[in-house]
LUMDO-322460 format. One record per atom (N, C-alpha, C): residue in three letters; x, y, z. Coordinates in pm, whole numbers, plus 50000, padded with zeros to 5 digits. Atoms other than C-alpha are relative to their C-alpha. Example, Ala and Ser with C-alpha at 12.3 -4.5 7.8 and 13.67 -1.06 7.14 Angstrom:
// LUMDO-322460
ALA500894988150000ALA512304955050780ALA500905012050000SER499184988149994SER513674989450714SER499235010950073
This chain:
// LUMDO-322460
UNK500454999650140UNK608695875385591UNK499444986249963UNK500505015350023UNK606565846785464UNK499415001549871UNK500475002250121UNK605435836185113UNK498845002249963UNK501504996650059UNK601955842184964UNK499825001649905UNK500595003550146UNK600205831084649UNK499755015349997UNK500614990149991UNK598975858884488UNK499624999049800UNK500644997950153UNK597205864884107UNK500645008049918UNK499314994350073UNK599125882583824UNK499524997049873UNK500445001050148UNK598745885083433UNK500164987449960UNK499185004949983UNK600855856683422UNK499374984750031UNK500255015149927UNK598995830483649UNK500145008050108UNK499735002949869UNK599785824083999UNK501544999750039UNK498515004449986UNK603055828684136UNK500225001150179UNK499575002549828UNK604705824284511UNK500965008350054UNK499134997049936UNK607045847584550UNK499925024750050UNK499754988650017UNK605645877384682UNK500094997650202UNK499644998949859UNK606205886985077UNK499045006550083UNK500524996949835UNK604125892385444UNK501275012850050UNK499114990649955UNK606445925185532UNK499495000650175UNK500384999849864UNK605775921885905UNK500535013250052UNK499524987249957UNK607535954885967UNK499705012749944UNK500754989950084UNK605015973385755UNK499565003750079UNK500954994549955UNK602495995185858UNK498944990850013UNK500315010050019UNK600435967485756UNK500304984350037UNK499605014849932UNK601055937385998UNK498704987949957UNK501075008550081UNK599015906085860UNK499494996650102UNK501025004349940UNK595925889985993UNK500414989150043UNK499775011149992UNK596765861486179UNK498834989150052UNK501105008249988UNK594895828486261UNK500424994650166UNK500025009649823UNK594575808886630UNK501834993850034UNK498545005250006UNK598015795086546UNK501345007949963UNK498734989750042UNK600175824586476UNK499985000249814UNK499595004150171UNK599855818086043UNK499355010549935UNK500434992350090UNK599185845985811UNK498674996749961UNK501025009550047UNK595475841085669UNK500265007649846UNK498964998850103UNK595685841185328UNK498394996449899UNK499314985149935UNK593985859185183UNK499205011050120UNK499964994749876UNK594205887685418UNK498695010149975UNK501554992950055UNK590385902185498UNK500685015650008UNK499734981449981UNK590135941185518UNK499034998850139UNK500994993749864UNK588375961385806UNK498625001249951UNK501404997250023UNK585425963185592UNK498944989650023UNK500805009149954UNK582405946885741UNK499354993049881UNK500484999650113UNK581035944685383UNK501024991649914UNK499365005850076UNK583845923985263UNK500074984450053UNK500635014250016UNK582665881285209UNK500974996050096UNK499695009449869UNK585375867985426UNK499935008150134UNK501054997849834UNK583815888785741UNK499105002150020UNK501315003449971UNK580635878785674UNK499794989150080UNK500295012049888UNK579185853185988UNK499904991549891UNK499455013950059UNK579795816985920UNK498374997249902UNK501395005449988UNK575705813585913UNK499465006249846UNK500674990050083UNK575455844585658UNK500814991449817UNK499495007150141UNK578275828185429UNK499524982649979UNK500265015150004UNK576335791985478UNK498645001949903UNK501034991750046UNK573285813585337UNK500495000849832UNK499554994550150UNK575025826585027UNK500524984849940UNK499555011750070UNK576935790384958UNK498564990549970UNK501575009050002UNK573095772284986UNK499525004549870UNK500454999450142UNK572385793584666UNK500874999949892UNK498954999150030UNK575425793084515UNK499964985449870UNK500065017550022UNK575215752584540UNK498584995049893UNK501595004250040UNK571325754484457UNK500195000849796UNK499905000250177UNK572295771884093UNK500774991749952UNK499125012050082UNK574825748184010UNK499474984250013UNK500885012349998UNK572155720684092UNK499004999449911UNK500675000250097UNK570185733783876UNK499565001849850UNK500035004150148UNK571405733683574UNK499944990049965UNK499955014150084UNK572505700483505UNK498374995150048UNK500735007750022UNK569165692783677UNK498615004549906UNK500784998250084UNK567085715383438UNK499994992549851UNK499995008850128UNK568635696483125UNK499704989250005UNK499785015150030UNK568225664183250UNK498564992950041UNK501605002449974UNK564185664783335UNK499654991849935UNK500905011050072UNK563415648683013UNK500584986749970UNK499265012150021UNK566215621583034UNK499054988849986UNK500945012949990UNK563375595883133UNK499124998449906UNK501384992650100UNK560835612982887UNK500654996149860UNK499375000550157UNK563025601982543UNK499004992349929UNK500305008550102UNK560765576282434UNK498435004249986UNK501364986850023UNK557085596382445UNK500635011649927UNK499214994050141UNK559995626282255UNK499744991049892UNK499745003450107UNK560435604282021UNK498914993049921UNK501005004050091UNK557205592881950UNK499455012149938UNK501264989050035UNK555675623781927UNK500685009149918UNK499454993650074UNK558195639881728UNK500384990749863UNK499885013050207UNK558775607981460UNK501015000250015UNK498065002649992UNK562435603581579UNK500644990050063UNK499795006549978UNK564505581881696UNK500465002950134UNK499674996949859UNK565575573282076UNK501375006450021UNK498894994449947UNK569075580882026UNK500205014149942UNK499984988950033UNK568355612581796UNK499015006650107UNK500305000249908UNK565955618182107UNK501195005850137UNK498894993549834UNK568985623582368UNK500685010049950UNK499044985950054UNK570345650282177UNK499135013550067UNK500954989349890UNK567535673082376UNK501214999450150UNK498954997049855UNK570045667682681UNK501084998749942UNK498714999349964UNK573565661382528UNK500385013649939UNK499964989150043UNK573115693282342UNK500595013650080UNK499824990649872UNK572415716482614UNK501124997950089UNK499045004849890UNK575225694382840UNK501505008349893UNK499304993750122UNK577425705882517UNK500565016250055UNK499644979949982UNK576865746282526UNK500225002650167UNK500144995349878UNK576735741082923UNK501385001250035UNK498485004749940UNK580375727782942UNK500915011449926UNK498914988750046UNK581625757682696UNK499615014750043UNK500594987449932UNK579855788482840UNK500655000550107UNK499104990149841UNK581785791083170UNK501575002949916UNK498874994550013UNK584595799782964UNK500185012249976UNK500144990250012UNK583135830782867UNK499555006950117UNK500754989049895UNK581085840183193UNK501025000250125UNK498794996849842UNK584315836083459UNK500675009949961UNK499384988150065UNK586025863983271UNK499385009050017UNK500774985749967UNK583275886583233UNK499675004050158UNK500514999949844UNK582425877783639UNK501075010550071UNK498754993549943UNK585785886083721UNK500225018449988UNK499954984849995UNK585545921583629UNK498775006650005UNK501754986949971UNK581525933783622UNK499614990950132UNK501125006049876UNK580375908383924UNK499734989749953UNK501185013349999UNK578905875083986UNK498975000149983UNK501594997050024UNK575475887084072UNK499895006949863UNK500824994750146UNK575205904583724UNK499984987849896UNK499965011050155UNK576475874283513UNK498684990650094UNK500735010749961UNK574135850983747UNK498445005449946UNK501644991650033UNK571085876883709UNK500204999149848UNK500354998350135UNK571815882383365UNK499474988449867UNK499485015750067UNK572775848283224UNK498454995450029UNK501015004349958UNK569775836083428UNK498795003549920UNK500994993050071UNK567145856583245UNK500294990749864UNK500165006050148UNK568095838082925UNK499824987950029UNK500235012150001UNK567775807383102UNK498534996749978UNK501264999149934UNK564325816183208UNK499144998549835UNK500975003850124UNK563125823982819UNK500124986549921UNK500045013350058UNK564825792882663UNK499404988450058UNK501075008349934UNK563015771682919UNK498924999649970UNK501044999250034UNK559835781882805UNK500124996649841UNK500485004450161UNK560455784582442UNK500294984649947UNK499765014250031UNK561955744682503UNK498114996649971UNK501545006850020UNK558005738182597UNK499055005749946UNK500554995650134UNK556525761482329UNK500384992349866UNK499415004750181UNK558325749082042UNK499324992549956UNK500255009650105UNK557085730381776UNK500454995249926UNK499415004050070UNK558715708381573UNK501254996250064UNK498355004049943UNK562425688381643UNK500965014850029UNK498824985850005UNK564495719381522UNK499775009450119UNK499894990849887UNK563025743681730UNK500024998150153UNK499695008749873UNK563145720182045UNK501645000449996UNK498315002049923UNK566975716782020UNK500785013249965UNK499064985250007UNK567645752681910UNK499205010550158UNK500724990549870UNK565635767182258UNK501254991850091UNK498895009449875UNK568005737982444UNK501335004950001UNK498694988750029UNK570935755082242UNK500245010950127UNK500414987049870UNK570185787582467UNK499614993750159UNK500035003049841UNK568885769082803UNK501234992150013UNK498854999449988UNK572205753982786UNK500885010950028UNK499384983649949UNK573855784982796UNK499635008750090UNK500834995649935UNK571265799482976UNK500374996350173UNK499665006849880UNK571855773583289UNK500914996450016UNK498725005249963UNK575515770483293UNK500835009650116UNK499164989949985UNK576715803683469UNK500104993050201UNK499795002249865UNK575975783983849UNK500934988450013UNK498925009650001UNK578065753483720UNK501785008149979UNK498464990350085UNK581105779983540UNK500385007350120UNK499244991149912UNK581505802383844UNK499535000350130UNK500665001649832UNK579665790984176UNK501214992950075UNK499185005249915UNK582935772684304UNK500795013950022UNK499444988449994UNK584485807084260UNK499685008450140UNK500884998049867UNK581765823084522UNK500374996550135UNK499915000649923UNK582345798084745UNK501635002050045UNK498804999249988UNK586445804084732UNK500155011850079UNK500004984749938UNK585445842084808UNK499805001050171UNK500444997649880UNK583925830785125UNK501024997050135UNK499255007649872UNK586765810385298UNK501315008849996UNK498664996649974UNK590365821785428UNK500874983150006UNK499585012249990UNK592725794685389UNK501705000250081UNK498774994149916UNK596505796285560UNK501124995949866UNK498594997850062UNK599945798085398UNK500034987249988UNK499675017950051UNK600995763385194UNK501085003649962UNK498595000550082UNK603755753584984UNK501074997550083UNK499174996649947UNK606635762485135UNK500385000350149UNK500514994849833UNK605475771185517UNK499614983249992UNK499795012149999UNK605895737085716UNK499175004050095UNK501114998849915UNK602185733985905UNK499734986050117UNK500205010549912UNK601185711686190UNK498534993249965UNK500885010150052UNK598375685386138UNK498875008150020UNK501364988750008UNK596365710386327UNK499395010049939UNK500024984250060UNK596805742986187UNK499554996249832UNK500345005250110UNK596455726085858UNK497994996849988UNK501354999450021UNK592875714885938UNK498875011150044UNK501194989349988UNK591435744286109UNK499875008749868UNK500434986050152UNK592375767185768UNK499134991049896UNK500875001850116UNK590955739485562UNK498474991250007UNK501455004849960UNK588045727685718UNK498645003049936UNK501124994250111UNK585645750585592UNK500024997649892UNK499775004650126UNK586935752185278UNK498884992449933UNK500365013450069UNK586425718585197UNK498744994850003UNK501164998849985UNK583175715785361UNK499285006249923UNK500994991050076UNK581605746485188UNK500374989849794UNK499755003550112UNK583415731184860UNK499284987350019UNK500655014149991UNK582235693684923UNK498405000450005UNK501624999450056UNK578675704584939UNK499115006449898UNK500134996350171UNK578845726984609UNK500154985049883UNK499535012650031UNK580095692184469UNK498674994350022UNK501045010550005UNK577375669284595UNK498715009149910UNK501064996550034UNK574765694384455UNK500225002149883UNK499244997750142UNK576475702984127UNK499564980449947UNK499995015350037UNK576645660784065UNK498954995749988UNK501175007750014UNK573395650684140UNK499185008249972UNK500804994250079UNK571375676283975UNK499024988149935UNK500625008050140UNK570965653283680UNK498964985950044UNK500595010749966UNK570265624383890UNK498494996850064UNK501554997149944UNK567345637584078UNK499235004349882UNK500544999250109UNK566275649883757UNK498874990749919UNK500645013650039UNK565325616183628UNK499084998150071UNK500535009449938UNK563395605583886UNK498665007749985UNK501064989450035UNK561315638783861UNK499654998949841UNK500864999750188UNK560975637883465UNK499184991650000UNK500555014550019UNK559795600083495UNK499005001150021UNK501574997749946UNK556915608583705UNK499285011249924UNK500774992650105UNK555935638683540UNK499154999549846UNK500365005750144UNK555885623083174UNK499324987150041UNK500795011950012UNK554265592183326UNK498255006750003UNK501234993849947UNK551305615783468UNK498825007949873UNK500784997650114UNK548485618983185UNK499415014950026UNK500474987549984UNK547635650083300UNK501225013049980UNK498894994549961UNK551055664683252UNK500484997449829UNK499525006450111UNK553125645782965UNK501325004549985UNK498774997650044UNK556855651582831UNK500125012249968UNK499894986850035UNK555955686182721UNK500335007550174UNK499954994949874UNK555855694983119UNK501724999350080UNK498415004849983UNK559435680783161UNK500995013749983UNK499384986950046UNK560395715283007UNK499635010450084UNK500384991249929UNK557545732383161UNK500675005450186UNK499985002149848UNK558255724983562UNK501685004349982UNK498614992249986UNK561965735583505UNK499835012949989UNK499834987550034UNK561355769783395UNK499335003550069UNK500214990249881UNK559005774983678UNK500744998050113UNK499234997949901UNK561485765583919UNK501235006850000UNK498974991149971UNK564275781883791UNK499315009849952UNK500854983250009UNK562055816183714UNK499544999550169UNK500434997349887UNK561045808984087UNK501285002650069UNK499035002349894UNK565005804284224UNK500475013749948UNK499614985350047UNK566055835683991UNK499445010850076UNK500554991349979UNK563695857284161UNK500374999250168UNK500015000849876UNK564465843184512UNK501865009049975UNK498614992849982UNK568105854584411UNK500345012549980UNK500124988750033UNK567015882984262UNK500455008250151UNK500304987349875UNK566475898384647UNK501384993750077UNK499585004949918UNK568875871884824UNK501374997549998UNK498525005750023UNK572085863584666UNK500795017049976UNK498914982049995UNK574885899384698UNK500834993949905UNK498795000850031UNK577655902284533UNK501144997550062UNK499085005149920UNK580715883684657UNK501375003049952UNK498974995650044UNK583435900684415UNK500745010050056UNK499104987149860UNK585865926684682UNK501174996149923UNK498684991850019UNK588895943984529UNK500614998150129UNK499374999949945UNK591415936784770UNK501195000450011UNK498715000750047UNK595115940684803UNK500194984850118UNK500545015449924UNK595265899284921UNK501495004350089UNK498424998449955UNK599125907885040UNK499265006150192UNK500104995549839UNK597885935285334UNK498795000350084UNK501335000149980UNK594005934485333UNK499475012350004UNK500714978850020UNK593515974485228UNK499194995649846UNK501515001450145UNK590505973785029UNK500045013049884UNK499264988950039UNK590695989484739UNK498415006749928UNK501114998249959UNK586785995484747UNK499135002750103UNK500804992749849UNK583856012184968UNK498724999649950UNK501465001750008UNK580416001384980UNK499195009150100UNK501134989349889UNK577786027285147UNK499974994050090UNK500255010249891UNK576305996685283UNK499174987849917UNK499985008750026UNK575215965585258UNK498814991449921UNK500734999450075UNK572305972885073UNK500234994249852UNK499814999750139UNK574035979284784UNK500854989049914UNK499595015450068UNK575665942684728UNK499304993249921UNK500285007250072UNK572265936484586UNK499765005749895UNK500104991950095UNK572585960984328UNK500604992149891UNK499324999750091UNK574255959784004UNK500935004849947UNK498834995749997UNK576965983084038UNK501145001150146UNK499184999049868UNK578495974284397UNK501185002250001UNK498565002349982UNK581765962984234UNK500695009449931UNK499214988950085UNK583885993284072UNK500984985649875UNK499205003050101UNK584975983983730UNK501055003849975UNK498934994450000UNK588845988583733UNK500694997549899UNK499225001850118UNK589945974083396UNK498744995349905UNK500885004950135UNK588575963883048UNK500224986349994UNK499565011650016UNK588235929982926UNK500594999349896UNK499304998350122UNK590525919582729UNK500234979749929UNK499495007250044UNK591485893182520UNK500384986150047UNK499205008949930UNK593885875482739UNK499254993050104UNK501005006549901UNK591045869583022UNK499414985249929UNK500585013050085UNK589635840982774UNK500884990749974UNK498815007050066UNK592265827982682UNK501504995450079UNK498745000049919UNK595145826282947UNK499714984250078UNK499655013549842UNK593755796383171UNK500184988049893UNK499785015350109UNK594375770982869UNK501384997550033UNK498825000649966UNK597955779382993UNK500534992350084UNK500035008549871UNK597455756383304UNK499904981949926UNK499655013650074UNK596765726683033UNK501334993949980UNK497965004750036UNK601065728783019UNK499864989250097UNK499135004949886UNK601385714183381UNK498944983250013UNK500555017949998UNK600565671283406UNK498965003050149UNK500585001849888UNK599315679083753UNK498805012549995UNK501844990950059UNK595915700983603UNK499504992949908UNK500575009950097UNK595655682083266UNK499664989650030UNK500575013050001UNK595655646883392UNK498365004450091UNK501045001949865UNK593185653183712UNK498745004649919UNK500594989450057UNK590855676583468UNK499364988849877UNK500555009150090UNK590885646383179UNK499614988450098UNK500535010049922UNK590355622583466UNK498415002350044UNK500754998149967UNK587385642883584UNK498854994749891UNK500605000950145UNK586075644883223UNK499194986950009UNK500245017050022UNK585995611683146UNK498894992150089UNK500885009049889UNK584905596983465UNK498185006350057UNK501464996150012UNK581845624183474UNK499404993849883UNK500475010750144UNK580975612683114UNK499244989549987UNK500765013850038UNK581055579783131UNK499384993250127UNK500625005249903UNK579825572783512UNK499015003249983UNK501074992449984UNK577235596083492UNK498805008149877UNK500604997950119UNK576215610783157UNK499574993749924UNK499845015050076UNK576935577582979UNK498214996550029UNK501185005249957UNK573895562683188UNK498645006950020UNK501314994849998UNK571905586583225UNK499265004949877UNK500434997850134UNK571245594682847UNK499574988549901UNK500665013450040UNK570875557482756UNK499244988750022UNK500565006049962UNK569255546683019UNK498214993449944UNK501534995550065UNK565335557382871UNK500454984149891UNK500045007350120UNK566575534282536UNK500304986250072UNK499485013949937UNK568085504382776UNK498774994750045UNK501105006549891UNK565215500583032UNK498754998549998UNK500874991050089UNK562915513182793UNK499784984749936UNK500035007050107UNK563555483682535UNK500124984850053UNK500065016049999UNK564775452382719UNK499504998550108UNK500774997249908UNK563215456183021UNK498305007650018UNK501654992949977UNK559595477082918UNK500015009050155UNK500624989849852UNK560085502283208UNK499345007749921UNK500184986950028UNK558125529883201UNK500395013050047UNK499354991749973UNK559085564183234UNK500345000850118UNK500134999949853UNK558625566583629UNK501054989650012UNK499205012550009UNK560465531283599UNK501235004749956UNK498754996950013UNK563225546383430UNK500625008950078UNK499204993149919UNK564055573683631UNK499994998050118UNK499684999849883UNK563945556183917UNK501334989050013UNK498445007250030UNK566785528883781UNK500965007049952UNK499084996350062UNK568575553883649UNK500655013250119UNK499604994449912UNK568535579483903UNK499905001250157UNK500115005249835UNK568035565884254UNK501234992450003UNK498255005549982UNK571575543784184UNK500755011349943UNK498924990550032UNK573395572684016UNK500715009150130UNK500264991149936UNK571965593584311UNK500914988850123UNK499435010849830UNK573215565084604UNK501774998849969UNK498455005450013UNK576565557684440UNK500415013350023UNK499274983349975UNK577685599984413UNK500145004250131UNK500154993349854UNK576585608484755UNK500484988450085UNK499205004949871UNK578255577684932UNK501644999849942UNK498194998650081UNK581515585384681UNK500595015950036UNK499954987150000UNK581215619584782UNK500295001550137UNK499475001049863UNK581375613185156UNK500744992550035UNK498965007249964UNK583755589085160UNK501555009849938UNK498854996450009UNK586085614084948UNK500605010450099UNK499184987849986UNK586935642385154UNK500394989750144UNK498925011049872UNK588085614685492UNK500674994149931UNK498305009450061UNK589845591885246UNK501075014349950UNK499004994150091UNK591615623385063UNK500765003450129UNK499274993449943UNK592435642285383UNK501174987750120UNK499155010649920UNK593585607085567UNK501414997149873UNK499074995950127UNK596375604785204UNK501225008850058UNK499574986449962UNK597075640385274UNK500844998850140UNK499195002649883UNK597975633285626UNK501004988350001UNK499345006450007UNK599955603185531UNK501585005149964UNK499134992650109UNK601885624085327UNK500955010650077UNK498944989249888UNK602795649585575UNK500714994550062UNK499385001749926UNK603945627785768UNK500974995649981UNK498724999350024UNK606455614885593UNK501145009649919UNK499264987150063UNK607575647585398UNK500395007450159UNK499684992049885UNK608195662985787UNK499195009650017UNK500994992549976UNK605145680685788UNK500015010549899UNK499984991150085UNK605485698985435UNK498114994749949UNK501455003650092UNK601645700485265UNK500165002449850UNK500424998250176UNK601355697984875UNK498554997449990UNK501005001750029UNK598105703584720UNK499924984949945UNK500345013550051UNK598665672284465UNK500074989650108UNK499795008749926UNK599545649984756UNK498704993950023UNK501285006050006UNK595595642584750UNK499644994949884UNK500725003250115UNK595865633484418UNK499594984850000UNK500455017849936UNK596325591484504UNK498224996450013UNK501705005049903UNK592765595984658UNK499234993249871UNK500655006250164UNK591715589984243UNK499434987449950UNK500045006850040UNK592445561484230UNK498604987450019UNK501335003549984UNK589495540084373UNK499295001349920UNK500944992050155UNK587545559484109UNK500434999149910UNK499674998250134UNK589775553783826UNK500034985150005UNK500435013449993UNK589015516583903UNK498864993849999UNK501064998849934UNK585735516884030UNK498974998849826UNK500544994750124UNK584335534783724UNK499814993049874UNK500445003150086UNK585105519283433UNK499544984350018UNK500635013249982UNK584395484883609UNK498575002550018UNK501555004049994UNK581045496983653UNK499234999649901UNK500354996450138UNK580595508283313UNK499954988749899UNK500165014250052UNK581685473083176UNK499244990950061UNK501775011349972UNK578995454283407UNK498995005349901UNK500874999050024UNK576945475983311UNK499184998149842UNK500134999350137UNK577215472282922UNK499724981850003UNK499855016449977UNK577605433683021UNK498504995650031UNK501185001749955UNK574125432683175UNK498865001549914UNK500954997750039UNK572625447982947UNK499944990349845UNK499775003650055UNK574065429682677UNK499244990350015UNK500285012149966UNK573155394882790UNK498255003250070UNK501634998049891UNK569705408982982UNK499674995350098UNK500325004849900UNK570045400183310UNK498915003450078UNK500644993449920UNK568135408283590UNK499965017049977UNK499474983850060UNK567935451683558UNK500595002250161UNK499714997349869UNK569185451683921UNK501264993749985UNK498615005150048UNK572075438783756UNK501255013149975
């Protein structure tokens, strides 16, 4: 008999049981360990799809959650041509991106709920389509108001690959028995290898959206043939071009399963019909409690802190600079647009992606520290330490950087 997470009204709880003397003997891994959870026989179900097919589905997965933050953040470089041409000011100017960053960060609270019971592919297709018109009506509009009420909507519009694409890739991996179950250094890394991989490169693409963003707005709004109005345009044809590639390419990755024995509690014709719109059988209503239950996880110190740590340190590493940069580099320095988004997002872009590969060897070297002196027990938090670097790091960069600008050093300062 062995332990296994499993989902309930409730939360998450640990105490349900592997009956090995069932009819139902569990799936095991290279090392004798339950996998967890346990696939079915159906070829049609995400964790026995080839590694290559689920590297396929995580590539778009990653792509939409790259492209939201980097559809809002096109005109980051573009604020000070906004603000001429609208008669406003630079910092009433960044409200075109913190707006949209706004409705982007409260919309996955509504679309992981609805995912969870009609499908991914419908909230991604659906959601998407509204991204597609508020994109355009950003670079129709006329006037301030109707510029930050279209951003209202492409905010919302482009949040559904940030709110539920780590979800996707969770569907794709098997991971082995924790907690409780005392694993060897090995067995530990073959279940979480993938994982972390498929997760660590949702991560780098999710992060630097915004940053590549810049570098693209800059040039665009520098280009007289183009201008700040295009900043809007060139997003909405690339995400109306990635929608349509997903339209044919991205399935549905939501499978009814009983996670305990791996009896599916679904049957697809075939594998056609993943790219449909009704693959997944609707087995309950939504209710209420779906919205509202994961605030329940705010009780425990070891979700709240890591969650206000994230906050914060996205914020002010990354948002911070990239929304004030245009008015900084802009004013004491005379960059121009191209100029700004290449100080603002060519270092955002170098610091994430070598903080990003240095975390998953420093966390899992921690992690292994950890085992080794617990006797080979694994805890998830036991990676939490890895933080710290970053909860140092960060706001020292944030005080140069206010320091630099203060005094006007060099901008390579």
């Amino acid at each position: 008999m062995a332990d296994i997470e499993t989902d309930t009204k409730n939360g998450v709880v640990h105490d349900e049981k592997f009956d090995e003397s069932s009819n139902h003997a569990p799936k095991l891994d290279p090392y004798g360990f339950p996998l967890r959870p346990q696939p079915t026989d159906d070829p049609l179900d995400p964790l026995n799809w080839s590694f290559y097919y689920k590297f396929f589905v995580l590539f778009q997965a990653a792509f939409l959650a790259f492209l939201g933050p980097f559809t809002q953040a096109v005109i980051n470089s573009a604020f000070a041509p906004l603000a001429k041409a609208e008669h406003i000011s630079l910092t009433t100017a960044s409200y075109v991106t913190t707006v949209p960053i706004l409705f982007a960060g409260i919309s996955p609270l509504l679309w992981s709920p609805l995912s969870n019971v009609y499908g991914r592919r419908t909230i991604f297709m659906s959601v998407g389509i509204l991204g597609i018109v508020a994109h355009c009506a950003s670079g129709a509009a006329q006037g301030w108001g109707s510029i930050i009420t279209a951003r209202i909507f492409m905010g919302i519009g482009t949040s559904a690959g940030m709110g539920i694409g780590a979800a996707v890739i969770c569907t794709l991996c098997m991971s082995a028995e924790s907690g409780s179950l005392i694993l060897s250094k090995a067995t530990s890394l073959f279940h979480l290898l993938t994982l972390q991989r498929f997760m660590g490169i949702y991560v780098v693409f999710v992060t630097n959206g915004a940053h590549i963003a810049t570098v693209v707005g800059g040039f665009t709004a520098l280009n007289p043939h183009l201008g700040w109005r295009w900043c809007f345009w060139l997003p909405s044809i690339i995400w109306a071009a990635n929608w349509v590639f997903n339209l044919f390419c991205l399935p549905e990755t939501l499978y009814h399963r009983d996670n305990r024995t791996g009896i599916s509690h679904q049957q697809n014709s075939s594998f056609r019909k993943l790219f449909t719109f009704n693959s997944v059988p609707t087995q309950r209503k939504v209710k209420l409690w779906d919205f509202t239950h994961v605030f329940i996880m705010l009780r425990y110190p070891s979700v709240l802190l890591p969650v206000a740590y994230y906050a914060l340190s996205f914020g002010t590493g990354s948002v911070l600079f990239a929304i004030t940069a245009a008015s900084a580099f802009g004013s004491i320095y005379h960059f121009n647009t191209a100029q700004v988004g290449m100080a603002s997002g060519l270092s955002t872009f170098t610091g994430t992606l070598l903080g990003e590969l240095a975390a998953g060897p420093v966390s899992d070297y921690i992690l292994l520290l950890n085992t080794k002196r617990t006797g080979g027990e694994q805890k998830p938090e036991a990676r939490l330490p890895a933080i710290w670097p970053g909860f140092l790091l960060c706001p020292a960069g944030v005080i140069i950087e206010g320091v630099c600008f203060q005094y006007q050093t060099h901008w390579a300062g």
